[in-house]
C-alpha positions in Angstrom: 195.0 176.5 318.5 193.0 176.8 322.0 192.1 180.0 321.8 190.8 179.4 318.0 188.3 176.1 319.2 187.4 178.3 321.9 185.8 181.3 319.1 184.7 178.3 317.4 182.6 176.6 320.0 181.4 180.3 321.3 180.4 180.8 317.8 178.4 177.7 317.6 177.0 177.9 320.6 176.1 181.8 319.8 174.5 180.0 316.6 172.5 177.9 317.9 171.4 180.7 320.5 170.7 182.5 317.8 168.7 180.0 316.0 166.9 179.0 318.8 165.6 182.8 319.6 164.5 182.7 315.8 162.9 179.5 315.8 161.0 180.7 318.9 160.0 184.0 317.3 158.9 182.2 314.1 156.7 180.0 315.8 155.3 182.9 317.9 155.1 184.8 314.7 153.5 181.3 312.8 151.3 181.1 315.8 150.1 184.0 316.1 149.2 184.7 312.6 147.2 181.1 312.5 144.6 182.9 315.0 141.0 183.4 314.0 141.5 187.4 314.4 144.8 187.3 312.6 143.1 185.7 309.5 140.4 188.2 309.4 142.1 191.6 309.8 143.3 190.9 306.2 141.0 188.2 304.9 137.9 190.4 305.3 135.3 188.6 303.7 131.9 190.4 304.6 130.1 187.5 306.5 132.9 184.9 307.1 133.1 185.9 310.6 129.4 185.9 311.8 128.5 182.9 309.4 131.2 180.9 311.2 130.0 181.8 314.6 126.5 180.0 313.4 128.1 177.2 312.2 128.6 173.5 313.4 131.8 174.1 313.7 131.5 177.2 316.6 128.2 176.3 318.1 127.6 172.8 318.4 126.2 170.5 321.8 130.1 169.1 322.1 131.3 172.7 323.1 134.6 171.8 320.2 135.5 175.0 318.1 137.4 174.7 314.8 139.3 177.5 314.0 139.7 178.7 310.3 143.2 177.4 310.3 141.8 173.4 311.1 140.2 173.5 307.5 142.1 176.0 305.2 145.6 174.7 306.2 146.6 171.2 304.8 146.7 168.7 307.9 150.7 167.5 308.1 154.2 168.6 308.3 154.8 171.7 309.5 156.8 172.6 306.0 153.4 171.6 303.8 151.4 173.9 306.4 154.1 177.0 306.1 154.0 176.5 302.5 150.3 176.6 302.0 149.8 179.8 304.6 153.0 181.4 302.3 150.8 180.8 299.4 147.0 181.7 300.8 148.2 184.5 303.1 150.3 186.3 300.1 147.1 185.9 298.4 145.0 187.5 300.7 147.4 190.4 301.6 147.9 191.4 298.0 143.8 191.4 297.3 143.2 193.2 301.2 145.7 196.2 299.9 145.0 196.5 295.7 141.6 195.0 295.4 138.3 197.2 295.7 136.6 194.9 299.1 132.8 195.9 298.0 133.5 194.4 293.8 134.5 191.0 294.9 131.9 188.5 294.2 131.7 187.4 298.6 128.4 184.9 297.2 130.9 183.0 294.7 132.8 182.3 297.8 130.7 180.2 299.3 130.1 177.7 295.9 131.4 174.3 295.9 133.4 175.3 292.7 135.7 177.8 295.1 135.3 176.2 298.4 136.5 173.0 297.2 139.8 174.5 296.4 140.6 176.0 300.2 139.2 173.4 302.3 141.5 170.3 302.7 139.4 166.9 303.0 142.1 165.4 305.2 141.7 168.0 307.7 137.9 166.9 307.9 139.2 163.4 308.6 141.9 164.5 311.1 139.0 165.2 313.6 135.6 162.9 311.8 137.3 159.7 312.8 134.0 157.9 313.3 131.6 158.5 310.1 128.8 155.9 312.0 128.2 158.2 315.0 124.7 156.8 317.3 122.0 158.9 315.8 122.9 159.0 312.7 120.2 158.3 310.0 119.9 155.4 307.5 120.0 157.8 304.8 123.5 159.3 306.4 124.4 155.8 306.8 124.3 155.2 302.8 125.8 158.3 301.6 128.7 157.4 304.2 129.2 154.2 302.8 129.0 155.3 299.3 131.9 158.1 300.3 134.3 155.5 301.4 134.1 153.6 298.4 134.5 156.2 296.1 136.1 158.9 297.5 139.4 158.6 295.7 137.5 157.2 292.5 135.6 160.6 291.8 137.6 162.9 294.1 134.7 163.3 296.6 135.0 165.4 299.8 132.9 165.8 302.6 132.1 169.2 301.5 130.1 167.8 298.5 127.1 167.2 301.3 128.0 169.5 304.2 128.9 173.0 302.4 127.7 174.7 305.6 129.9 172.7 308.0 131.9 176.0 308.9 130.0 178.6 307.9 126.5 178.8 308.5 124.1 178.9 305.3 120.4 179.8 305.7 118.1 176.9 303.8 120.7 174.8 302.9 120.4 171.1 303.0 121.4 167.9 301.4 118.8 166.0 302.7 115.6 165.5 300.1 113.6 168.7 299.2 109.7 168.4 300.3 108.4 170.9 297.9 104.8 171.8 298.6 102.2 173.5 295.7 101.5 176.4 297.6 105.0 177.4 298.3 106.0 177.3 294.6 103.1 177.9 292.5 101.7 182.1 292.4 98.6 182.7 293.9 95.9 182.8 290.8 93.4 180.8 289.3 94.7 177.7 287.1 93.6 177.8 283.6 90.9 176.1 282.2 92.1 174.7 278.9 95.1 175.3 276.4 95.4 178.0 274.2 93.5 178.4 270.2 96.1 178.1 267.9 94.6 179.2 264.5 97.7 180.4 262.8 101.6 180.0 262.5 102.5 183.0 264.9 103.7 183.4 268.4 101.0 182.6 271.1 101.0 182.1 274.8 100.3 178.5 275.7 98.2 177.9 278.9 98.7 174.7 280.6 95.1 173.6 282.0 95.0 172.9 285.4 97.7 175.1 286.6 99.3 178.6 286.9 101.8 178.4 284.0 101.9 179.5 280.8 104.6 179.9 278.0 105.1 182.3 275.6 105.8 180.7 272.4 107.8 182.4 269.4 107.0 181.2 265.4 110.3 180.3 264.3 109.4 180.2 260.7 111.5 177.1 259.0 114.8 178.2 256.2 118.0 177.0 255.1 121.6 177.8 257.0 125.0 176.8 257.6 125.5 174.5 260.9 128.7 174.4 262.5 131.7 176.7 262.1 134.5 176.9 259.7 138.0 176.5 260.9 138.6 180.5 260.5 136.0 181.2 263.3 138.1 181.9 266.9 137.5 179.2 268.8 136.5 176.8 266.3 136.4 173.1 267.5 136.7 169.7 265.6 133.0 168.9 265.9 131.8 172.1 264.6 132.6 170.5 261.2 132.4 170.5 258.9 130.2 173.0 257.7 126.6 172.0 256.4 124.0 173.2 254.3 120.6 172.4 256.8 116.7 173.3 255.7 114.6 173.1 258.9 110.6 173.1 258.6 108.8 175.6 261.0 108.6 174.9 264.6 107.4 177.0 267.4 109.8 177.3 270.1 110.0 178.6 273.9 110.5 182.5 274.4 112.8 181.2 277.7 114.4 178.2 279.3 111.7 176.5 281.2 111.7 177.7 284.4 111.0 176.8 288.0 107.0 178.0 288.0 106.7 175.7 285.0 108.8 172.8 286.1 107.3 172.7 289.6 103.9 172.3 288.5 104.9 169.4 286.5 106.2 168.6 289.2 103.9 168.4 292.0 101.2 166.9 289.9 103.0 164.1 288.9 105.8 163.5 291.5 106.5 159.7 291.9 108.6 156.7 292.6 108.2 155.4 288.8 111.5 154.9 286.2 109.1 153.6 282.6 110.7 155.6 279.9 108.9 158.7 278.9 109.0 157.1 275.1 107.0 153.8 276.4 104.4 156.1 278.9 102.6 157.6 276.5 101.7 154.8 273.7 98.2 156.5 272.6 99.4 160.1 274.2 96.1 160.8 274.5 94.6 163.4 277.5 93.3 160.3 279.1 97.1 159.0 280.2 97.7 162.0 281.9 97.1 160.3 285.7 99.9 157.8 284.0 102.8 160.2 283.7 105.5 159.1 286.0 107.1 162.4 287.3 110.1 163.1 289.5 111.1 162.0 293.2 112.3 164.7 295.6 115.7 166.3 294.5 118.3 166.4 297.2 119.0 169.7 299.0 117.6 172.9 297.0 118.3 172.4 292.8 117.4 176.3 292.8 120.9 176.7 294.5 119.3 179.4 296.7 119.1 181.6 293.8 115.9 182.0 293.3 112.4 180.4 292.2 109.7 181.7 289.9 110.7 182.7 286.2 114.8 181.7 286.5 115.5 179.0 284.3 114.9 174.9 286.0 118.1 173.4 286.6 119.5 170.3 287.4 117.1 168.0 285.9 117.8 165.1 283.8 117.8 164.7 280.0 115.0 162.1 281.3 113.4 164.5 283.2 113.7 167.1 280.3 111.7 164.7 278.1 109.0 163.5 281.0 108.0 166.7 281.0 107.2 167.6 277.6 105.3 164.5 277.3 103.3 165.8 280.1 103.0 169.5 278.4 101.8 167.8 275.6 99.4 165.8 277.1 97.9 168.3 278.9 98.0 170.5 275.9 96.7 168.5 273.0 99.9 169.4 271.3 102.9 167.9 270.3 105.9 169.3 272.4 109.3 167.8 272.7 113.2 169.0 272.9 114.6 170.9 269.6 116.7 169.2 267.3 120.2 170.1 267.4 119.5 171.3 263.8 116.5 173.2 265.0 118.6 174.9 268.3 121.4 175.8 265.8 118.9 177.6 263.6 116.8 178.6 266.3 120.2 180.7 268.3 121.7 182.1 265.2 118.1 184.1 264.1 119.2 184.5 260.7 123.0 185.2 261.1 125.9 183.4 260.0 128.5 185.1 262.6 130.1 183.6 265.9 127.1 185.0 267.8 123.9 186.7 266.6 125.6 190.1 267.4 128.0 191.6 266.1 131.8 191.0 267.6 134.8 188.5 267.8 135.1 185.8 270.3 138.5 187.1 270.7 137.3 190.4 272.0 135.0 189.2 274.3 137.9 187.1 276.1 140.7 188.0 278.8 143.7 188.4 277.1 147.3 189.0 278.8 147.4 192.4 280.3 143.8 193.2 278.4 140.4 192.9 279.8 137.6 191.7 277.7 135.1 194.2 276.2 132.2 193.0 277.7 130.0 195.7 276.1 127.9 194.0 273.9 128.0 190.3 274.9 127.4 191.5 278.6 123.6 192.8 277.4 123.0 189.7 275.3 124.3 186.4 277.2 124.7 185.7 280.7 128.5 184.2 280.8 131.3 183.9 282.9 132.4 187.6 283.1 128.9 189.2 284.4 127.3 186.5 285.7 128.6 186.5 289.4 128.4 182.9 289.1 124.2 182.0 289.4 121.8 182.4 286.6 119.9 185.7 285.9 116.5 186.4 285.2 115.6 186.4 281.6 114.6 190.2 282.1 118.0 190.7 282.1 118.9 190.0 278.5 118.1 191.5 275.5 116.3 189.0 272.8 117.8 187.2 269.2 116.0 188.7 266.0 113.6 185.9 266.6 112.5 187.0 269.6 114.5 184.1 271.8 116.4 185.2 275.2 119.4 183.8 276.5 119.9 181.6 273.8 123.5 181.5 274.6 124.5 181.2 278.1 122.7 181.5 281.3 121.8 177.4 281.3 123.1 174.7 278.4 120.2 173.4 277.1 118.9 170.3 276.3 118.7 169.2 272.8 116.8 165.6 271.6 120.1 164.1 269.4 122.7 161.8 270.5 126.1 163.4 270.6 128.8 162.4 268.6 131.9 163.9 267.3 131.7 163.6 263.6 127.9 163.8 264.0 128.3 167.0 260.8 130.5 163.8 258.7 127.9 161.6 259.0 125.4 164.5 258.0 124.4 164.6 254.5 125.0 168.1 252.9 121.9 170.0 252.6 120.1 167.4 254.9 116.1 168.0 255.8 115.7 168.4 259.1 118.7 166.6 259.9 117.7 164.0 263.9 121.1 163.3 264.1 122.6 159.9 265.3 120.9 156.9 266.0 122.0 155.9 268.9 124.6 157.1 271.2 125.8 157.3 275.2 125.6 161.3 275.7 122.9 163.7 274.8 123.6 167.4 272.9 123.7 170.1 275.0 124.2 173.9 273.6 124.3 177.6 274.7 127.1 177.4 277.0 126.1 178.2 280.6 126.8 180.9 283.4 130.2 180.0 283.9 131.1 179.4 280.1 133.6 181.0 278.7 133.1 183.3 275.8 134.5 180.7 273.3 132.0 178.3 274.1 128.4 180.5 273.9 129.3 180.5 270.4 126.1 179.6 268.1 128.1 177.0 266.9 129.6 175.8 269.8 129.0 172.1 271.0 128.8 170.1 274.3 127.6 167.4 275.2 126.2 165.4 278.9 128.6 163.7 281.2 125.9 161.8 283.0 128.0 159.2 285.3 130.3 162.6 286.4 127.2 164.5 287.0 125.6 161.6 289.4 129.0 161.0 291.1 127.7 162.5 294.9 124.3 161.2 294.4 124.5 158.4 297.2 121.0 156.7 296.1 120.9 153.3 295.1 120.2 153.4 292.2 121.1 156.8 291.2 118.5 159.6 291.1 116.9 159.2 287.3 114.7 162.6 287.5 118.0 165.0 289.3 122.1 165.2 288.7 123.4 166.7 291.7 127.0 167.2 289.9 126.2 170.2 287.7 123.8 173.4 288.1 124.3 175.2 284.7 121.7 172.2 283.0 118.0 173.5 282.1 116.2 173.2 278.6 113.3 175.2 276.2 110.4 173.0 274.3 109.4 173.0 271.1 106.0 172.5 269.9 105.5 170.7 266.2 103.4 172.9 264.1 99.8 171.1 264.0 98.6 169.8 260.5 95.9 172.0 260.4 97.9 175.1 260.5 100.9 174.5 258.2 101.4 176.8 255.7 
């Protein structure tokens, strides 16, 4: 019986040995592999390393380092932190040995949409105790204030203002834009008055006064069927049900508006005003033009980085949509305005009746299990999710619809003038006349789908609609920015211009 408690506590003891000598490797091993160099010799993202040497978080006054571990691992137990480096480091090691390095999107990386998923907000609190440090601004001061009061309300993390905390990022800011004429606008003479219009076909409006001018396609007016049928993939409840729709002519933008356009409304009307573009412009007569009330300063860069000059404006409000074709017109002497729903249906489908103006399923052109999408045809047409690399494009880069519109479908949703509403196609008479949609409603049409749709949703017939409370939710101003969302980045719009009476045919 001695001799068998003896084996026994040897045994234990060897155990416990044993398990010490494991526990000790483990958290050599653990350790080890939480180093800076450990999490790049497999994680070898092109410019993590050097960005983070350039960053707050390496090369700041205090001499403090953070090392990639402090903000990818979960602050806690050391179970939640082995579980989330199981997870992540797994990840990494299976993409370091069986994906190609030079195709993965590194630019993505460094969005809000993916950042936001490997960067723990409690680890920025672990070591930001004090969120009033001396120095800081007044403006710091209210965006502070407005994160602790609604941080768990709309899920807001400190990387919503300070993307660049750990890893450097050339020209970004959060802090309001100061956008000067001459570092926007092309070097060339501003035109001198608005293009002759003498018949119904395409002509290139010039916008007196400035640089811009916009190429405008005759959309000549027909009969079609809105919506989708409950056969068509990816059909939705409010793409019904199907109705017979006459639209008059209209002319209608070539492209989405873009940032050579937008900034010279911009610059020549920026302001502090909020009177409602419909109460502006009473007479809309030339004259009011000194009147029009045009946008503040956006926060940070609402290009995203991406790129000025003929890439679709983004991030703009509804209101902002509609300010500035009130300006165009008045500058214009014509009547421009955001399409109808009706008129943006018609407008996208050029004369087809199919999913998309092309020819293919929305089926095909989707990621199936164990199939990649065919991204063929779609790819050439519509900038979406699969070839868009996550930014817009130029509109170089897609070919045209049979009426002579590009990127129709994708790229940026766009602006339409109707209220949303669900049953909007129940309320709609069958073979309606230029059908205006609701009366009244809380959310604005939007269609085309965007650069991270789906292909599902760059259907012609496909629906959306604004979220405008969930795309103000980080804007700390009081009150909330009117003229810029700084929730979403795939929002832009095209204009319309009403035939003139003289014209009609």
């Amino acid at each position: 019986m001695a001799e068998s408690r003896k084996k026994l506590v040897l045994f234990a003891l060897g155990g416990l040995v044993l398990g010490f000598i494991l526990m000790l490797g483990l958290g050599s091993a653990y350790g080890r592999s939480s180093t800076n160099t450990s999490c790049m010799s497999c994680h070898v993202h092109t410019y993590a390393d050097s960005t983070y040497m350039l960053s707050y978080h390496y090369h700041n006054p205090s001499g403090t380092k953070v090392d990639c571990a402090d903000c990818h691992l979960p602050p806690g137990p050391p179970e939640k932190r082995f579980i989330a480096k199981a997870k992540m480091g797994t990840k990494d090691l299976l993409s370091y040995v069986f994906k190609d390095k030079s195709k993965i999107n590194w630019e993505a990386k460094r969005e809000l949409e993916y950042a936001s998923r490997i960067v723990y907000n409690e680890s920025c609190k672990q070591c930001h105790h004090d969120l009033y440090p001396e120095g800081i601004s007044d403006d710091g001061v209210k965006s502070h204030l407005y994160y602790e009061e609604h941080e768990k309300d709309y899920n807001l993390q400190c990387i919503n203002c300070h993307l660049d905390a750990g890893h450097f990022m050339p020209g970004y800011t959060h802090g309001q834009a100061q956008v000067n004429y001459e570092d926007v606008m092309p070097h060339i003479d501003p035109y001198t008055e608005a293009a002759h219009l003498t018949a119904f076909e395409n002509f290139t409006e010039t916008v007196p006064g400035t640089v811009c001018s916009i190429n405008m396609v005759a959309i000549p007016g027909g009969t079609f069927q809105m919506g989708s049928s409950e056969k068509e993939p990816f059909h939705k409840a409010d793409e019904g049900p199907v109705r017979t729709v006459t639209v008059s002519d209209f002319f209608m933008a070539e492209v989405e508006v873009t940032w050579t356009q937008y900034w010279a409304f911009f610059v020549e009307t920026q302001s502090e005003g909020r009177t409602p573009p419909s109460k502006i412009y009473a007479n809309n007569t030339r004259e009011d033009i000194d009147a029009v009330s045009g946008p503040t300063p956006p926060y940070g860069a609402p290009d995203q980085g991406w790129g000025r000059g003929d890439r679709p404006a983004l991030t703009m409000t509804h209101y902002g949509a509609e300010t500035f074709c009130q300006w165009l017109s008045l500058k214009t002497g014509r009547k421009y305005r955001l399409p109808t729903e009706a008129e943006w249906e018609y407008a996208a489908r050029g004369g087809t009746s199919t999913p998309y103006y092309f020819e293919g399923s929305p089926k095909k052109f989707t990621d199936g299990f164990l199939r990649s999408a065919d991204t063929t045809v779609i790819a050439s047409n519509v900038v979406y999710a699969l070839n868009s690399r996550n930014r817009t494009k130029l509109p170089s880069e897609v070919a045209a619809n049979p009426f002579g519109l590009k990127n129709m479908l994708g790229n940026v949703m766009e602006y339409c003038s109707d209220w949303y509403a669900e049953d909007a196609y129940s309320q709609m008479a069958d073979g309606a006349v230029d059908p205006k949609g609701p009366q009244s409603g809380s959310e604005y049409v939007v269609r085309g789908g965007y650069y991270l749709s789906e292909a599902a949703d760059v259907r012609c017939a496909a629906r959306a609609h604004t979220e405008h409370d969930a795309w103000l939710h980080t804007d700390p101003q009081i009150p909330k920015s009117i003229w810029w969302y700084s929730d979403i980045k795939g929002i832009g719009f095209r204009v319309v211009c009403e035939v003139p009476d003289d014209i009609k045919q």
